[in-house]
TIVO-2410 file (N, C-alpha, C; in nm, 3 decimals):
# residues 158
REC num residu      c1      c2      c3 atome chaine
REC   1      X  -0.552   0.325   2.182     N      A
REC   1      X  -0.649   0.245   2.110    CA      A
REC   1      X  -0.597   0.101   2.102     C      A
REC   2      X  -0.656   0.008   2.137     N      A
REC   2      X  -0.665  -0.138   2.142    CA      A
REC   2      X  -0.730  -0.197   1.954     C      A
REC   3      X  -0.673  -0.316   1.965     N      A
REC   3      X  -0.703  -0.432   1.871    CA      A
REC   3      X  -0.848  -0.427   1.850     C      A
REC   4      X  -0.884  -0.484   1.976     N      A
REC   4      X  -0.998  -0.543   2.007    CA      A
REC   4      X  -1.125  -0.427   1.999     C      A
REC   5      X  -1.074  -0.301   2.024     N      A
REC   5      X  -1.166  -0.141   2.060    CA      A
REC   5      X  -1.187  -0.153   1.845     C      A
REC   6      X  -1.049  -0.157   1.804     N      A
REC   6      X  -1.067  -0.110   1.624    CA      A
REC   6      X  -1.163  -0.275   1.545     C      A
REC   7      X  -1.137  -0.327   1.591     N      A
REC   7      X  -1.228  -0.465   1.550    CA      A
REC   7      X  -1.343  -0.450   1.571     C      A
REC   8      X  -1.397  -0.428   1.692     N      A
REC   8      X  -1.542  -0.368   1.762    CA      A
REC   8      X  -1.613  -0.267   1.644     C      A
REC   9      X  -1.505  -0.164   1.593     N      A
REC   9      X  -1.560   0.001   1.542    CA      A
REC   9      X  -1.543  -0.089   1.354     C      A
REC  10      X  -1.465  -0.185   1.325     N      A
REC  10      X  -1.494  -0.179   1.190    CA      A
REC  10      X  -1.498  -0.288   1.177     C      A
REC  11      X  -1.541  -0.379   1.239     N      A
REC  11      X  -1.624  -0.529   1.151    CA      A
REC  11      X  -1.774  -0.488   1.129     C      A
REC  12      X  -1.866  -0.403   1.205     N      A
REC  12      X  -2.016  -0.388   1.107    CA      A
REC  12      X  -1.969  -0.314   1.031     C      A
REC  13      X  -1.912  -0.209   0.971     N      A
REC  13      X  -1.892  -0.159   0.855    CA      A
REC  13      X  -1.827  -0.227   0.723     C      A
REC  14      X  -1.726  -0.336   0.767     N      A
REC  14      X  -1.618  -0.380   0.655    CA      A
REC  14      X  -1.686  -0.495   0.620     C      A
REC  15      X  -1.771  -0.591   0.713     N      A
REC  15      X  -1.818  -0.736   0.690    CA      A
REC  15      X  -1.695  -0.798   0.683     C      A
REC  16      X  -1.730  -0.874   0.599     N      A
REC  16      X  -1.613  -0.971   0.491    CA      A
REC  16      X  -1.463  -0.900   0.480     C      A
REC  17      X  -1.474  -0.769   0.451     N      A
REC  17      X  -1.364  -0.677   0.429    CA      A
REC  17      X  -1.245  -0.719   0.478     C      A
REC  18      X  -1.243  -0.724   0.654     N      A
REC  18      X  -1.166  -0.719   0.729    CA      A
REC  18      X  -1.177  -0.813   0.727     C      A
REC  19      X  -0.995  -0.884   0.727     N      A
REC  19      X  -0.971  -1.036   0.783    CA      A
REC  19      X  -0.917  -1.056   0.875     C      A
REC  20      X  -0.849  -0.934   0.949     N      A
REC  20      X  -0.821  -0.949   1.119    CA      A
REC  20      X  -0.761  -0.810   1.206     C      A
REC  21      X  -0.766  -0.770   1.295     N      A
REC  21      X  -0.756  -0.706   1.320    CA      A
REC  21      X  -0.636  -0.773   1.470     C      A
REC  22      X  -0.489  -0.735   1.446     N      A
REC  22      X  -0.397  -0.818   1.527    CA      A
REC  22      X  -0.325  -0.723   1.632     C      A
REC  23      X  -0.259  -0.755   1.718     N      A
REC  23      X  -0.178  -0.696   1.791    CA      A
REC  23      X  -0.064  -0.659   1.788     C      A
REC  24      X   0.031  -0.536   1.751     N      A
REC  24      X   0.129  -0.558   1.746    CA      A
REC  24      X   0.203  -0.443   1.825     C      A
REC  25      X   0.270  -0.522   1.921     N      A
REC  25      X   0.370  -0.447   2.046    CA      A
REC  25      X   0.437  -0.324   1.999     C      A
REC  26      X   0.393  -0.161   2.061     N      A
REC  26      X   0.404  -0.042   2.067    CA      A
REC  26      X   0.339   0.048   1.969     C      A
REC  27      X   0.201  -0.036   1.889     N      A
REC  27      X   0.117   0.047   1.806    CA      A
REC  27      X  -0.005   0.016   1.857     C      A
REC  28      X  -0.071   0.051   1.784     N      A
REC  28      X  -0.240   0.038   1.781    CA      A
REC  28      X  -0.300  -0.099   1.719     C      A
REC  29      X  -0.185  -0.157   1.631     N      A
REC  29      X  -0.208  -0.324   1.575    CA      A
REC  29      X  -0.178  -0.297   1.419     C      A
REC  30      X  -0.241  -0.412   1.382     N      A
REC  30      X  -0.204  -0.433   1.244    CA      A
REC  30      X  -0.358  -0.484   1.204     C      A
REC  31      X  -0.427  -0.449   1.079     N      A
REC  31      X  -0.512  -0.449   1.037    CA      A
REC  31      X  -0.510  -0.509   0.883     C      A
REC  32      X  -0.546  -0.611   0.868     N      A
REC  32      X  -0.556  -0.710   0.738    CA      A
REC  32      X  -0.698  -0.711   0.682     C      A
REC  33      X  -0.683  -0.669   0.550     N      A
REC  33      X  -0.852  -0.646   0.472    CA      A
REC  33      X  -0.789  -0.708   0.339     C      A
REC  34      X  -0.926  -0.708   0.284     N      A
REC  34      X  -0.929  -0.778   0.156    CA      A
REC  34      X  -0.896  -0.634   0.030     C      A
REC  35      X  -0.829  -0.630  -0.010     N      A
REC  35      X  -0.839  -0.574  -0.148    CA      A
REC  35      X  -0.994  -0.435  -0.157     C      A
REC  36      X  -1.070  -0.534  -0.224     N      A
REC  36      X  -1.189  -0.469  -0.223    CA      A
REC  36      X  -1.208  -0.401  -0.111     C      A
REC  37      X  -1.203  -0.432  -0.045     N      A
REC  37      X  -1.226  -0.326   0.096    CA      A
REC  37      X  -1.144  -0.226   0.107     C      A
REC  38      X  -1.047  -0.170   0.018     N      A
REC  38      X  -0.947  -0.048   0.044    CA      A
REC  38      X  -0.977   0.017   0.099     C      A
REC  39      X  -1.110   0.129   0.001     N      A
REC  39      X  -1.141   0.259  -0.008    CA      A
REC  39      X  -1.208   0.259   0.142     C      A
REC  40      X  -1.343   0.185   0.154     N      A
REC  40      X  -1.371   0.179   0.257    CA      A
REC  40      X  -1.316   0.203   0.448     C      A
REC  41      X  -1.202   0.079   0.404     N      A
REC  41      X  -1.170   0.068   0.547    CA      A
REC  41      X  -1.066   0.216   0.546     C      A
REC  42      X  -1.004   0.305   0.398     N      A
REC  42      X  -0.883   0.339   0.453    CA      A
REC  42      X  -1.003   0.480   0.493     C      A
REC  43      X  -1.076   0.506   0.438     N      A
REC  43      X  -1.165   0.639   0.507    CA      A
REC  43      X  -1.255   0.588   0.649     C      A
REC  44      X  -1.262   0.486   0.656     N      A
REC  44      X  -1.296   0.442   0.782    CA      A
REC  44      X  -1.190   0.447   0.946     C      A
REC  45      X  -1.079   0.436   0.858     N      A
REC  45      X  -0.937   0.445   0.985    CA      A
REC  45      X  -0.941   0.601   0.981     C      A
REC  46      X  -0.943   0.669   0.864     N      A
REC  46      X  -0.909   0.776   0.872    CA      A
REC  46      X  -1.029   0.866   0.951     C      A
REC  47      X  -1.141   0.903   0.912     N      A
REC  47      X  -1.279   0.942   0.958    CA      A
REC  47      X  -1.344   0.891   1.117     C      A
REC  48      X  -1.307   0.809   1.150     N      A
REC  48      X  -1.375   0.751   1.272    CA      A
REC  48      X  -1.249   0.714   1.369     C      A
REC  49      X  -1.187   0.647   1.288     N      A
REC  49      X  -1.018   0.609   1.388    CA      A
REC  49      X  -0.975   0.748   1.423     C      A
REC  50      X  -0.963   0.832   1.350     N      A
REC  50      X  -0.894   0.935   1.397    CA      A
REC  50      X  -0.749   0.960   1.306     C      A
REC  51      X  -0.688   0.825   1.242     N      A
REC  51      X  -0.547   0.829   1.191    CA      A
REC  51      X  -0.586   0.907   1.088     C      A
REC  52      X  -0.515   1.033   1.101     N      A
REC  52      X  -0.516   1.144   0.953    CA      A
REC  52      X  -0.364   1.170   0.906     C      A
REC  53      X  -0.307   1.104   0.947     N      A
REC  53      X  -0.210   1.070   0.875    CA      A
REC  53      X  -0.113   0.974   0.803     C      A
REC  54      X  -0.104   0.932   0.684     N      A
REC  54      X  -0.019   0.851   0.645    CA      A
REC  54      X   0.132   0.822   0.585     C      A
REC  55      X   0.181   0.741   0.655     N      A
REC  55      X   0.318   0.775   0.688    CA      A
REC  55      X   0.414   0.735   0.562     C      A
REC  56      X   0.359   0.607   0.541     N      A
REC  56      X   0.448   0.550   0.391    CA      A
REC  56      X   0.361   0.410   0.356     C      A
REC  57      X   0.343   0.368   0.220     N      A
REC  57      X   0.260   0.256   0.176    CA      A
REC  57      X   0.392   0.200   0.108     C      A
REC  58      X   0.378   0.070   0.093     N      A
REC  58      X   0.489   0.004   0.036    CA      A
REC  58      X   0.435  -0.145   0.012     C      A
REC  59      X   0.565  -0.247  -0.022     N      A
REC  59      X   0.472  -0.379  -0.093    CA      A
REC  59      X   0.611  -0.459  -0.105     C      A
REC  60      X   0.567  -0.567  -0.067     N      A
REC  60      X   0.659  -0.687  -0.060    CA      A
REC  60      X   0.649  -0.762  -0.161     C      A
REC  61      X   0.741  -0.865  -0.263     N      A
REC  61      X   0.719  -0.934  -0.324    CA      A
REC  61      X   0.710  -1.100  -0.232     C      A
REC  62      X   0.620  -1.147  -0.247     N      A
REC  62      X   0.626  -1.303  -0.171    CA      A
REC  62      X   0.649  -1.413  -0.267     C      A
REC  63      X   0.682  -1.396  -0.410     N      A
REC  63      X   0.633  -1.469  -0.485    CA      A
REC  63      X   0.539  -1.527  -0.562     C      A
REC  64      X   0.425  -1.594  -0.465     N      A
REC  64      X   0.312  -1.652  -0.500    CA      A
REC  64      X   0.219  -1.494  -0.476     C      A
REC  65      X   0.231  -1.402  -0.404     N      A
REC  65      X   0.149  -1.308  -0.397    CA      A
REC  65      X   0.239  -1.194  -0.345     C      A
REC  66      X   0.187  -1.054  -0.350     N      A
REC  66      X   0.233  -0.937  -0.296    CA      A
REC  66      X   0.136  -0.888  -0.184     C      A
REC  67      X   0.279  -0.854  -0.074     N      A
REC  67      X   0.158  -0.772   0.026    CA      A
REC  67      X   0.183  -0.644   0.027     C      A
REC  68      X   0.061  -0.568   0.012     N      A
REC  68      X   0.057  -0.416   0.013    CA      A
REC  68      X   0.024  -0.355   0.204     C      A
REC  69      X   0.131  -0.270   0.227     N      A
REC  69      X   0.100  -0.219   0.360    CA      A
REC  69      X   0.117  -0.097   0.353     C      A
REC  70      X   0.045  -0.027   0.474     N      A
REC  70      X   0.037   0.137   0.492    CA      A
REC  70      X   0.065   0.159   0.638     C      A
REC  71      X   0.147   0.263   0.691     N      A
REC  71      X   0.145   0.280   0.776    CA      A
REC  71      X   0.097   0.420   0.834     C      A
REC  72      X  -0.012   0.440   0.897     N      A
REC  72      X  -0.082   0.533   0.970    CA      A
REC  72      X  -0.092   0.593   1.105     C      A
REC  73      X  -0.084   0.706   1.116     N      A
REC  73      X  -0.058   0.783   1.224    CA      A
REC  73      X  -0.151   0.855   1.284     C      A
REC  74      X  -0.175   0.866   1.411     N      A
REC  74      X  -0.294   0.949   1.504    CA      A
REC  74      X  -0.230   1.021   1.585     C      A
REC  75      X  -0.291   1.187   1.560     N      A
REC  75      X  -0.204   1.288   1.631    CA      A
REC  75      X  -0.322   1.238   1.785     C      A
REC  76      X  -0.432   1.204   1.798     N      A
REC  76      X  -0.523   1.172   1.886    CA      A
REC  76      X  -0.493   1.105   1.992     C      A
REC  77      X  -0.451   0.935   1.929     N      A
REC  77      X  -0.377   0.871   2.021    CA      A
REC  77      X  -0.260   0.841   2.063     C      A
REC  78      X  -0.187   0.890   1.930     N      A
REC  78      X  -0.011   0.928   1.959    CA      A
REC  78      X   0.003   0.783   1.933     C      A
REC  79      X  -0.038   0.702   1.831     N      A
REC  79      X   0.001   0.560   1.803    CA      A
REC  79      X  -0.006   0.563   1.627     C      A
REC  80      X   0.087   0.484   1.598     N      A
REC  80      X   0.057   0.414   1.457    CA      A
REC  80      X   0.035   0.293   1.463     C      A
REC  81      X  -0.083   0.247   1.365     N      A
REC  81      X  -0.149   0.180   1.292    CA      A
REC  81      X  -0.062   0.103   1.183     C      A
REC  82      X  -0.094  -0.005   1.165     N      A
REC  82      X  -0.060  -0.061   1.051    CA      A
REC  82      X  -0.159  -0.157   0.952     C      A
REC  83      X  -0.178  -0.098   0.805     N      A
REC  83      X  -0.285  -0.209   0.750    CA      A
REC  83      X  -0.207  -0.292   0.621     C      A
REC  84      X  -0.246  -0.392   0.627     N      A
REC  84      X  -0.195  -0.449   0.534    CA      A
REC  84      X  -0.313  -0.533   0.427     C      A
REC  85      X  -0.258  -0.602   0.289     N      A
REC  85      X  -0.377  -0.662   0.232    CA      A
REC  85      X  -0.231  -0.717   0.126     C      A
REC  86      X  -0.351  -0.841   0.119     N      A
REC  86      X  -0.230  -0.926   0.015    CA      A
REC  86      X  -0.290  -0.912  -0.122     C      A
REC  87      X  -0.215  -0.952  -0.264     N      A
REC  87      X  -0.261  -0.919  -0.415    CA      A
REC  87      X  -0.227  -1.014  -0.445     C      A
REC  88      X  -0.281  -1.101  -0.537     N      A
REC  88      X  -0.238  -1.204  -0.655    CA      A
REC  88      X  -0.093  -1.137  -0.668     C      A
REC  89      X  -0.015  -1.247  -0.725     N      A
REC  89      X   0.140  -1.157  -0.816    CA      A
REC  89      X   0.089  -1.162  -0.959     C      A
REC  90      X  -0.020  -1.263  -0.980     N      A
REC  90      X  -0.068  -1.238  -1.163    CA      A
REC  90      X  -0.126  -1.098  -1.170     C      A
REC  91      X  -0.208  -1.074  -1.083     N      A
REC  91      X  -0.315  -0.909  -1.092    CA      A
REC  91      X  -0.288  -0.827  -0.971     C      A
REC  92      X  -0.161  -0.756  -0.961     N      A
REC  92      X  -0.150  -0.697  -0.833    CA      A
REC  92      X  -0.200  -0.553  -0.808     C      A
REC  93      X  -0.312  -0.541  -0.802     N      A
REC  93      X  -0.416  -0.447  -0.807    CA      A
REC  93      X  -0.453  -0.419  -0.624     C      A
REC  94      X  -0.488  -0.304  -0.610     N      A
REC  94      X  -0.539  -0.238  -0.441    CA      A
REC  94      X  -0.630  -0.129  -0.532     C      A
REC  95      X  -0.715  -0.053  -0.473     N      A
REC  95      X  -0.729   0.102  -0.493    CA      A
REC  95      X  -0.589   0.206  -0.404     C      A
REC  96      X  -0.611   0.315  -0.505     N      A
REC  96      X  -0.564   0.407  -0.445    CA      A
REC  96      X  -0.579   0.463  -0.338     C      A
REC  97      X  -0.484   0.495  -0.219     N      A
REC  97      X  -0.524   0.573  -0.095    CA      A
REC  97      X  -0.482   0.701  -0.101     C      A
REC  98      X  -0.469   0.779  -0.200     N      A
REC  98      X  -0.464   0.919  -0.256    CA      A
REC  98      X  -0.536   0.994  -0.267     C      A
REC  99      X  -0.698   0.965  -0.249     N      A
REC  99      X  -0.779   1.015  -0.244    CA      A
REC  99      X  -0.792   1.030  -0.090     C      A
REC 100      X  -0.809   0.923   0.034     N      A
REC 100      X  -0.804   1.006   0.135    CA      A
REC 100      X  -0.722   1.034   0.197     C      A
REC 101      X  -0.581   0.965   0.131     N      A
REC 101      X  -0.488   1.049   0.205    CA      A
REC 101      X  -0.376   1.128   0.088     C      A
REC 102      X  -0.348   1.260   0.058     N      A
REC 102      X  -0.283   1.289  -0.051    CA      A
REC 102      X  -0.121   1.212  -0.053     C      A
REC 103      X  -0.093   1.223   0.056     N      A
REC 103      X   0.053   1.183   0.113    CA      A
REC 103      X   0.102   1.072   0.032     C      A
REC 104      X   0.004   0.979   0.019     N      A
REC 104      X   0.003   0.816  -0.055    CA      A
REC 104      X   0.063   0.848  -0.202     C      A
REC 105      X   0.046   0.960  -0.255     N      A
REC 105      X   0.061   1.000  -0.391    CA      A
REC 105      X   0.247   0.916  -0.471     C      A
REC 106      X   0.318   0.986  -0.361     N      A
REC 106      X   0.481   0.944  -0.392    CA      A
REC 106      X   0.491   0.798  -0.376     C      A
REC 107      X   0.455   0.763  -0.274     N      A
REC 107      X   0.446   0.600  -0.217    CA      A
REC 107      X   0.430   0.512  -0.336     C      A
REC 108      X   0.289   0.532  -0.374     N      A
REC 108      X   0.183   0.425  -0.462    CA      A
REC 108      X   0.319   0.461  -0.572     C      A
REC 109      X   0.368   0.522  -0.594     N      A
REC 109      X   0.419   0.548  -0.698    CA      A
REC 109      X   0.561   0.461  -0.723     C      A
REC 110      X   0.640   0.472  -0.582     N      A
REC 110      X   0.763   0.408  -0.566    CA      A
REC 110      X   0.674   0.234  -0.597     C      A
REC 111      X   0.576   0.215  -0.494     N      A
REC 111      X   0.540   0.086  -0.486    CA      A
REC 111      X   0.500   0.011  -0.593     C      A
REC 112      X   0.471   0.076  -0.705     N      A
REC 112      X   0.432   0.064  -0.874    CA      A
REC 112      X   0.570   0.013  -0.909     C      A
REC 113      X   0.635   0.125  -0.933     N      A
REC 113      X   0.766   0.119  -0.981    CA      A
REC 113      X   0.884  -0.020  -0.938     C      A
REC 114      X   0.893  -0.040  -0.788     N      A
REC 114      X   0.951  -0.083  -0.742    CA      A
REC 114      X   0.937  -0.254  -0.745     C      A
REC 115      X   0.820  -0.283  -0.727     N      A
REC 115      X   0.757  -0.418  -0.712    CA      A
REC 115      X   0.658  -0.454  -0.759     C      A
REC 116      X   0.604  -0.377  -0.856     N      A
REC 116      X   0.496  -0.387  -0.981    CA      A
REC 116      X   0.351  -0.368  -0.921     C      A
REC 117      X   0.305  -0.309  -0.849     N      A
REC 117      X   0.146  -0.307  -0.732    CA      A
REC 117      X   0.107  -0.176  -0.828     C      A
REC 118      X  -0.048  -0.202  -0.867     N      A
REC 118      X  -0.081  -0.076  -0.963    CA      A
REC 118      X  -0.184  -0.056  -0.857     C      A
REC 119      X  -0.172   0.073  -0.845     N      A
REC 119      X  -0.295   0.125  -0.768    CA      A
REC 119      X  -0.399   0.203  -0.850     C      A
REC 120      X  -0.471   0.179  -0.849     N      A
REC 120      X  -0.617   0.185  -0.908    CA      A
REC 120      X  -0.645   0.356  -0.888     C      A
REC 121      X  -0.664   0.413  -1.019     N      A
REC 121      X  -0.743   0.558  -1.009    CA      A
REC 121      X  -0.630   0.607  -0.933     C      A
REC 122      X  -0.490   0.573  -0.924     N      A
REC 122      X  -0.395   0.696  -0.852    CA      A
REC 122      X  -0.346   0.789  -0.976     C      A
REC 123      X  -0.372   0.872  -0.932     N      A
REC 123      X  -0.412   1.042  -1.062    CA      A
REC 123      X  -0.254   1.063  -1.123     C      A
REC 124      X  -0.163   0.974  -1.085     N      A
REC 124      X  -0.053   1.026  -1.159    CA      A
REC 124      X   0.064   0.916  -1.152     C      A
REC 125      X   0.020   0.803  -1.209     N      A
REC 125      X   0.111   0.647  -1.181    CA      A
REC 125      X   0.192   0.664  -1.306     C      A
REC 126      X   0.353   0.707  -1.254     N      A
REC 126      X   0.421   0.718  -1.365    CA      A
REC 126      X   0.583   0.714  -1.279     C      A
REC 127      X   0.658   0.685  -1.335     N      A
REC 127      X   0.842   0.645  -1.284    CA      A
REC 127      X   0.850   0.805  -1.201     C      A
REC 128      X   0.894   0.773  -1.036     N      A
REC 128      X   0.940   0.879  -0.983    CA      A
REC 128      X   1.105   0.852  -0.947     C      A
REC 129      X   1.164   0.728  -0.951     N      A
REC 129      X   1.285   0.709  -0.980    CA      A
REC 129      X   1.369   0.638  -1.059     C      A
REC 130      X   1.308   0.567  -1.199     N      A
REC 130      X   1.382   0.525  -1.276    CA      A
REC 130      X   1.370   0.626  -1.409     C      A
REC 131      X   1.411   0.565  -1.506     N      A
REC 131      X   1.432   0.639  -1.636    CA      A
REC 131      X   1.235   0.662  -1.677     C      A
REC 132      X   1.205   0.691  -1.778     N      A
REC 132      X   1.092   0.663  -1.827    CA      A
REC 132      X   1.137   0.545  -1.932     C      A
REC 133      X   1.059   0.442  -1.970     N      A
REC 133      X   1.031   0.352  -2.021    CA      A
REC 133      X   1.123   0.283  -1.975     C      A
REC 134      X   1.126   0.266  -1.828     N      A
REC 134      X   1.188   0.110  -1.787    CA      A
REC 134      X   1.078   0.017  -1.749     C      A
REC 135      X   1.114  -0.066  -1.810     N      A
REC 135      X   1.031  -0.170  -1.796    CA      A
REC 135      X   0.994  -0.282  -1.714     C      A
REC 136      X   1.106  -0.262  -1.621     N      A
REC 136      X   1.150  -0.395  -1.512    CA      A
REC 136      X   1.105  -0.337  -1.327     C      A
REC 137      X   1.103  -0.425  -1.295     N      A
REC 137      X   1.056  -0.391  -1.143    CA      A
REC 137      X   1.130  -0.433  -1.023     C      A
REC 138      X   1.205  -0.355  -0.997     N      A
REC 138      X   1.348  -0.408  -0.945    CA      A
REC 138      X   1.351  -0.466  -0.806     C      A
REC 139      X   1.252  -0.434  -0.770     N      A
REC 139      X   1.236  -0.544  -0.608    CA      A
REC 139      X   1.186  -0.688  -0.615     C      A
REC 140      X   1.120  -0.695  -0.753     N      A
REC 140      X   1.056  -0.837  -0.746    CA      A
REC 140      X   1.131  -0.938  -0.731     C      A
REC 141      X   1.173  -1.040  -0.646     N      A
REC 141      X   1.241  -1.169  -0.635    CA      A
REC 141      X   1.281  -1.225  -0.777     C      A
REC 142      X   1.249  -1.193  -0.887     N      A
REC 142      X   1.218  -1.240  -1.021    CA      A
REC 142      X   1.336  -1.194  -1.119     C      A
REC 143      X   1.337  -1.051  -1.031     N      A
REC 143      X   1.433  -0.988  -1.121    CA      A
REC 143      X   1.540  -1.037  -1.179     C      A
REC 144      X   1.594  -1.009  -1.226     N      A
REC 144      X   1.731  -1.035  -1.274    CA      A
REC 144      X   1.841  -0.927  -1.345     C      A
REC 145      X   1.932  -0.904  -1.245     N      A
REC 145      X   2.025  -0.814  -1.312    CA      A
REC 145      X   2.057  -0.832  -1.470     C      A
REC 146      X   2.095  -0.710  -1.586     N      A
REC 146      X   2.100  -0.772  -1.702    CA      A
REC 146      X   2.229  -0.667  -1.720     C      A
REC 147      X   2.296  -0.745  -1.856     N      A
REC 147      X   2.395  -0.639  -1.906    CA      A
REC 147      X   2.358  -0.540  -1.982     C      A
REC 148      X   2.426  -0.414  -1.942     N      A
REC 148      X   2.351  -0.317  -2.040    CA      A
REC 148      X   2.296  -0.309  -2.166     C      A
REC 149      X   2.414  -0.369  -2.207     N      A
REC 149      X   2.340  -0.388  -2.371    CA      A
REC 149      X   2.239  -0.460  -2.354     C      A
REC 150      X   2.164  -0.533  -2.324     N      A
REC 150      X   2.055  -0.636  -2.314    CA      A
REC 150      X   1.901  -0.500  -2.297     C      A
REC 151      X   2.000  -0.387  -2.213     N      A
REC 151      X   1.826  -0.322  -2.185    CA      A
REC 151      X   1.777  -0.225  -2.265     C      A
REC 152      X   1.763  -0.131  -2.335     N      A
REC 152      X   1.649  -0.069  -2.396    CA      A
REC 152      X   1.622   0.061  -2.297     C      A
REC 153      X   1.642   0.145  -2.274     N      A
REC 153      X   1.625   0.245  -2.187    CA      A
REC 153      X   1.577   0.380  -2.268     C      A
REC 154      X   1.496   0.446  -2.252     N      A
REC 154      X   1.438   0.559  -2.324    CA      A
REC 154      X   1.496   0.655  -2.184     C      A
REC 155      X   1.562   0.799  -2.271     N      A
REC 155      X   1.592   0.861  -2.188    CA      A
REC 155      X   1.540   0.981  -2.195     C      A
REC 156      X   1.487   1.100  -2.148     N      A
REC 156      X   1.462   1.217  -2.166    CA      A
REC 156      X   1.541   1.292  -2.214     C      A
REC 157      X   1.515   1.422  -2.257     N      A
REC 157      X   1.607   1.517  -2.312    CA      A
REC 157      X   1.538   1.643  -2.233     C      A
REC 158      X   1.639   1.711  -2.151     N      A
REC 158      X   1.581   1.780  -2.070    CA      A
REC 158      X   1.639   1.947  -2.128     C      A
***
């Protein structure tokens, strides 16, 4: 599957959605949408593209904004896909891709945790590797290491 073949199959569906559909050497490309367009385009890759599988979602801090990416797999064409979409860093909001793909479930979760990206309607957004009630988001450029005493940590009692 070509750039140019997935641009063809989802610019009348996405409109506006899609902001490019690019090339990138030994996949199927890289695919840039707007936010709002999540749900859409990700049952659109999945349903018509063929990619029924997703491999790992994750999220960069840029500073001025976060980019949220997914990477997707086709047992069909034996290629992965890549989509990406950028977020405000004030409102770093996507929908959830848990609904069409379950796999996304752990991901959205690290990607919450890790670099602050809330995914919308994901059925179970809660710490899969820090304490419960940490408060900090340890990939963000922002961060700042602190001394213990400084943090506040709620711990379970198991």
């Amino acid at each position: 599957m070509e750039p140019n073949d997935i641009a063809r199959q989802l610019a009348p569906k996405l409109g506006a959605g899609l902001v490019a559909v690019e090339p990138l050497p030994g996949t199927a490309g890289r695919i840039r949408f707007r936010p709002e367009a999540a749900l859409e385009l990700f049952r659109a890759v999945r349903d018509e593209l063929n990619f029924g599988h997703l491999s790992t979602v994750g999220a960069i801090d840029w500073v001025d904004h976060r980019e949220v990416f997914y990477v997707v797999w086709s047992d069909d064409a034996k290629q992965y896909l890549f989509l990406s979409t950028d977020v405000p860093a004030d409102k770093p909001h996507v929908e959830s891709a848990s609904s069409i793909w379950p796999s996304a479930n752990w991901h959205e979760r690290e990607a919450w945790e890790m670099v602050g990206v809330t995914f919308d309607h994901h059925p179970d957004l809660r710490h899969l590797l820090m304490p419960d009630g940490y408060a900090f988001h340890p990939l963000l450029r922002s961060f700042k290491l602190h001394e213990p005493e400084e943090l506040e940590v709620k711990t379970r009692r198991v």
